[in-house]
C-alpha positions, -999 to 999 in steps of 0.1 A, spaced: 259 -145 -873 290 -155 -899 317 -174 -896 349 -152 -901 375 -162 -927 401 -185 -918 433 -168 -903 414 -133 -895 396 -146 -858 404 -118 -834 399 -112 -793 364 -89 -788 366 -78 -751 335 -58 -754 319 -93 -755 331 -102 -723 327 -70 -704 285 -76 -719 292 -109 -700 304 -96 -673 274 -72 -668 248 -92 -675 261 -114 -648 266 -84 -621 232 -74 -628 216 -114 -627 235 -119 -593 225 -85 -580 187 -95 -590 190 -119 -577 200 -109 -543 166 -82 -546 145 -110 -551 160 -129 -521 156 -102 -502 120 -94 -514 113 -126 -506 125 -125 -470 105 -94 -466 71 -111 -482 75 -144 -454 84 -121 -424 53 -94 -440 33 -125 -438 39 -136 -402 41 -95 -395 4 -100 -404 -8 -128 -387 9 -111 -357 -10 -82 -360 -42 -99 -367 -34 -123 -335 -27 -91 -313 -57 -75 -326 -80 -103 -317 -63 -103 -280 -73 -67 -279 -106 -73 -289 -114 -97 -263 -97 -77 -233 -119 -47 -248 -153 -65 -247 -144 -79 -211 -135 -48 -199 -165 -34 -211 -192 -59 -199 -172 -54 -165 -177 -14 -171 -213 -21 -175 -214 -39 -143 -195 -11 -130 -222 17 -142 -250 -6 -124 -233 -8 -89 -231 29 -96 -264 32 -107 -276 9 -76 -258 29 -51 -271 57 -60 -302 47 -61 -301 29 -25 -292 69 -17 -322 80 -33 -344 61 -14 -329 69 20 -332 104 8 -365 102 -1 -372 88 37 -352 117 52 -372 144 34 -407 124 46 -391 125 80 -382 166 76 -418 171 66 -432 151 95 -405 172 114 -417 206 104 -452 196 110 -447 186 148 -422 214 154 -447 237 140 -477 224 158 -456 233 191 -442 263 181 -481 271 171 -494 265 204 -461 280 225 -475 311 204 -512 307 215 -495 302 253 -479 333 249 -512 354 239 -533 340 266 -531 362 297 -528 352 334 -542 376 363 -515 386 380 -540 369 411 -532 338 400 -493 335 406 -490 368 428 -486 354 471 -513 376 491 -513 371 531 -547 365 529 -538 334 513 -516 325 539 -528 287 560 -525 302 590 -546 333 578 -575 325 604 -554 322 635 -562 356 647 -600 348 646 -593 322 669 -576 343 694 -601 371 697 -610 375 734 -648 373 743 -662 365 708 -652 389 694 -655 384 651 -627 394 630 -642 418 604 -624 399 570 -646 370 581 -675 390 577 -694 382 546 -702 421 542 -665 425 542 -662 405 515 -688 415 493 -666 449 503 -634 439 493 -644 425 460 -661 456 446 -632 477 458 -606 452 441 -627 457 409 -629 491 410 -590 492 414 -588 466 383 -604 485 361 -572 504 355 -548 479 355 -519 482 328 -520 441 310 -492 447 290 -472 437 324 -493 408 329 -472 375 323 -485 352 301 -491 313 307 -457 310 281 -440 325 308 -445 292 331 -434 270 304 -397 252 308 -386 268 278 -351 256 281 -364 218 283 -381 228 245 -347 239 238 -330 208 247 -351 185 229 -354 207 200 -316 208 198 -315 167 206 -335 169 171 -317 190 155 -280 173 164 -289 140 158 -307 155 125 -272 168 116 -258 133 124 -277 119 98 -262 144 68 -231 138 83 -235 100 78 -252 107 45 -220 127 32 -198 101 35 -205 81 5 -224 115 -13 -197 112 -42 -205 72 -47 -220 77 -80 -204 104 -91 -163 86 -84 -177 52 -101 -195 68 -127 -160 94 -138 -140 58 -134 -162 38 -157 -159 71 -182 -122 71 -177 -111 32 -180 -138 36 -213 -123 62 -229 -86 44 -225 -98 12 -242 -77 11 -273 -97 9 -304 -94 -24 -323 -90 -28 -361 -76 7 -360 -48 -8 -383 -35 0 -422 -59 -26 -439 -36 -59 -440 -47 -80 -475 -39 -48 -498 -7 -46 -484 1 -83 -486 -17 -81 -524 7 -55 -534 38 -78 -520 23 -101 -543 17 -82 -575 53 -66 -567 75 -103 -563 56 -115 -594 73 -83 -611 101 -93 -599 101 -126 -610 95 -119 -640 128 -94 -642 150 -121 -630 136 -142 -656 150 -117 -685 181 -115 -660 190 -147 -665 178 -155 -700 197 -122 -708 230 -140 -689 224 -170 -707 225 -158 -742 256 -135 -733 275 -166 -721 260 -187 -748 275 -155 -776 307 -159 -756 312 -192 -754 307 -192 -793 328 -166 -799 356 -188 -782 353 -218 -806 356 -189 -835 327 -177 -843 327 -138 -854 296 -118 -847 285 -95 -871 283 -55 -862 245 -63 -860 245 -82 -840 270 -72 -817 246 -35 -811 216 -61 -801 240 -72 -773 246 -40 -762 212 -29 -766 201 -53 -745 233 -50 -721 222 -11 -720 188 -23 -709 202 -39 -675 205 -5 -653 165 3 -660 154 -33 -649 176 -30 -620 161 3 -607 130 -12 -611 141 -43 -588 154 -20 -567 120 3 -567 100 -31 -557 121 -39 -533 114 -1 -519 77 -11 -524 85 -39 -508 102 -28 -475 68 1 -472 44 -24 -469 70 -41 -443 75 -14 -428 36 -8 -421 29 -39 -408 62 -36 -383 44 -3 -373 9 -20 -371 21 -49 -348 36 -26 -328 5 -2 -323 -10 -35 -317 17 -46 -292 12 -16 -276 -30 -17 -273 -24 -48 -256 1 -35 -233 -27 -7 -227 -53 -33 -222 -30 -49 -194 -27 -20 -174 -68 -13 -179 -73 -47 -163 -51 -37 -132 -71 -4 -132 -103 -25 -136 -92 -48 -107 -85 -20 -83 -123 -4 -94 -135 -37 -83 -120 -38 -50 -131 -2 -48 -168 -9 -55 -165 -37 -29 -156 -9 -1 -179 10 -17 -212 -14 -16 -200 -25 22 -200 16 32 -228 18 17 -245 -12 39 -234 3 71 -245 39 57 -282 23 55 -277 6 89 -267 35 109 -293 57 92 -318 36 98 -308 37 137 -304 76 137 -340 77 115 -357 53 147 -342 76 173 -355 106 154 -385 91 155 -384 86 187 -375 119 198 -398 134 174 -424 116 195 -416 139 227 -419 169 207 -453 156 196 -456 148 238 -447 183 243 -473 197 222 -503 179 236 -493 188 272 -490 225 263 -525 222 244 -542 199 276 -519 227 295 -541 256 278 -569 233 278 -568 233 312 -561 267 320 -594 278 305 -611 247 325 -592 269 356 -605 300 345 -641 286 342 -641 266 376 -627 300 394 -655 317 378 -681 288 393 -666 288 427 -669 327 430 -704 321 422 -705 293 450 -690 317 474 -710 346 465 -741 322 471 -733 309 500 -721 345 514 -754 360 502 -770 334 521 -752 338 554 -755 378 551 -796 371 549 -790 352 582 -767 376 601 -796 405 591 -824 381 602 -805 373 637 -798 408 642 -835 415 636 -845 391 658 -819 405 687 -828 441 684 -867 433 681 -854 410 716 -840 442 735 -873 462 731 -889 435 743 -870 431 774 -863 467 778 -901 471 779 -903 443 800 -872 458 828 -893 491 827 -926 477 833 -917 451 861 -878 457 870 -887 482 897 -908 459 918 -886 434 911 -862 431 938 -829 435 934 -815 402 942 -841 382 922 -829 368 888 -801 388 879 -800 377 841 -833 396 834 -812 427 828 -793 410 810 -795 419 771 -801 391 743 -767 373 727 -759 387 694 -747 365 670 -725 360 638 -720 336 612 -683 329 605 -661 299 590 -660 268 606 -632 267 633 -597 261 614 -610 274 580 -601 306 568 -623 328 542 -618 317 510 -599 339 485 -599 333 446 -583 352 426 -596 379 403 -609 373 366 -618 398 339 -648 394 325 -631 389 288 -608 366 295 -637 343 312 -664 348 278 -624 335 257 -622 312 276 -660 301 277 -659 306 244 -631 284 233 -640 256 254 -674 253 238 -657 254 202 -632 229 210 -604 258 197 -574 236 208 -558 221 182 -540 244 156 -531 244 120 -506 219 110 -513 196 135 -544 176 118 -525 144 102 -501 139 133 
């Protein structure tokens, strides 16, 4: 730079337009890096947000989820508190089925066992005052059916008639069972049976409602850390204001030495062509370094602009995790309802289970008085069987003594009639009239008031089953072993 000669100094407004710009550009810079810088302290405290909200998140996640946990064991619990009541319904079922099929087992035996129609068909002869007319015969005279020979008789014709008798009209001893008192208890069983699913069903989707809540409320939990990852973006803040710096640095250095030119081109001094093209260089220079300012600043306002978004994704997690805590509240007042159904579920199942018990008892009651009840029946069959033999004794002995006293009577007539012909006509008339007189005859005949006993008629097969079962023991059927 030269001083020009004296008398030749001249105005150079280029210089003061290069002024001019350079300061434009230095206070424009200037207002970039002011704004930069408000953006880097509110990216900052964006972060710190985000990093606080995240942490809040975090917490309400792991709560929620140790309170989901607690959630999946009530669920777990209750369902297995049904499992075990289950378990002692299906013990109970297969108890049932035994019992029911012990009775339904021996209702079937009842219904193959024959009765003679004897036994439950009315005859006259069984009638209590049968052996009136006996008494009113006039002068001793013996109704036949008390004979002995008339009963001997009657049986051999009522066995000859037998012999073609058509059993598939005989009634069975199942026919003299209360069939509709079976019925009632079985049906007792079976509603209060039906009571107890009914009681069952009520909390039967328990598990399944806590378990699809705990699934749900866990897949709503918002994810935390899920964010744009925080220190590069605060890092490239940092790298990009240091830029910046550093441009406002040649802004104002670049200022300085333009005022500095004009300021000495006011005292006089004249600036060669040289050196006025560095100026301009440098003045052309300006726009690039402020597109780069304003590039940062871009740069700048994106990482911002990230962070806003992240602390508002975080914002909203934490609004999410407030409303999972209301859902989680109401879950726990629902498990509480849940747990206390539950309690009373047990409690009246274990009251329904005690009167099925109870009632299973009859049916088991039931069953031993039908098999006692067949039991018996062949006992009946057996002791008929023994009194006909009785009967037929005692008949055979009272038919030896009628033939013995009617021997004696006849063998008493000759004897007289001999006598009456030998001695009767030199008797006189007058004299002892009884020696004409022929011997009593007698009979043998029921005590006075009795009448001849009647028993009814038994086939031959039916007494050897019967014998035969008695002697085995055949009473109890399958099914019925462990009851």
């Amino acid at each position: 730079m030269s001083s020009p000669p004296s008398g030749t100094r001249t105005e150079q407004p280029p210089l003061v337009s290069l002024v001019l710009q350079s300061k434009k550009a230095l206070q424009h810079g200037e207002q970039l890096c002011s704004k930069a810088n408000s953006l880097t302290n509110a990216s900052a405290q964006c972060a710190v947000d985000v990093l606080a909200l995240d942490a809040k998140v975090k917490w309400v996640s792991e709560a929620v989820i140790e309170q989901l946990k607690l959630a999946a064991t009530v669920a777990k619990s209750i369902e297995l508190r049904r499992s075990q009541l289950e378990r002692r319904i299906r013990e109970w079922d297969t108890i049932r089925s035994q019992h029911t099929t012990a009775l339904d087992s021996i209702l079937e035996a009842l219904g193959t066992q024959l009765v003679p129609p004897d036994f439950h068909q009315t005859s006259s002869d069984s009638s209590l005052f049968g052996s009136q007319e006996s008494i009113d015969k006039p002068n001793g005279v013996v109704d036949p059916r008390l004979s002995p020979t008339a009963t001997v008789r009657d049986d051999q014709l009522s066995r000859k008639t037998r012999q073609n008798v058509d059993r598939s009209k005989w009634k069975t001893l199942r026919d003299f069972v209360d069939e509709a008192a079976i019925e009632d208890v079985l049906d007792a069983v079976e509603g209060e049976r039906t009571r107890l699913d009914d009681i069952m069903a009520s909390t039967y989707h328990y598990p399944e409602t806590l378990s699809n809540a705990v699934a749900s409320i866990r897949a709503s939990l918002p994810v935390s850390g899920a964010y744009p990852p925080i220190n590069p973006i605060l890092s490239i803040q940092e790298h990009t204001t240091i830029d910046m710096a550093k441009h406002l640095e040649s802004l104002t250095e670049h200022y300085e030495q333009m005022a500095s030119a004009l300021h000495d081109s006011e005292t006089g001094e004249v600036f060669s062509e040289e050196d006025m093209k560095e100026m301009n260089r440098d003045t052309e220079e300006l726009p690039a370094i402020m597109s780069e300012l304003e590039d940062n600043v871009k740069e700048i306002e994106a990482a911002h602009e990230k962070l806003l978004t992240a602390k508002a994704t975080a914002k909203e997690k934490l609004d999410t995790s407030s409303s999972i805590l209301d859902d989680l509240d109401e879950l726990g007042e629902i498990m509480s309802d849940m747990l206390e159904k539950q309690q009373e579920v047990e409690e009246d199942c274990e009251d329904v289970i005690e009167g099925l018990q109870q009632r299973l008892q009859v049916v088991e009651e039931l069953r031993h008085r039908y098999v006692l009840y067949q039991s018996s029946f062949d006992k009946l069959l057996t002791e008929i069987a023994r009194r006909r033999q009785y009967r037929e004794a005692a008949e055979k002995i009272v038919e030896g003594m009628i033939g013995q006293l009617r021997a004696m009577a006849e063998e008493e007539r000759q004897v007289r009639d001999d006598f009456n012909a030998d001695h009767g006509a030199h008797i006189p008339a007058d004299l002892c009239l009884c020696i004409e007189n022929p011997p009593t005859r007698w009979d043998v005949v029921p005590f006075p008031g009795d009448v001849r006993e009647t028993l009814p008629e038994i086939d031959s097969d039916l007494l050897t089953q019967a014998r035969e079962k008695l002697s085995t023991g055949d009473v109890i059927f399958p099914g019925t072993d462990s009851l």
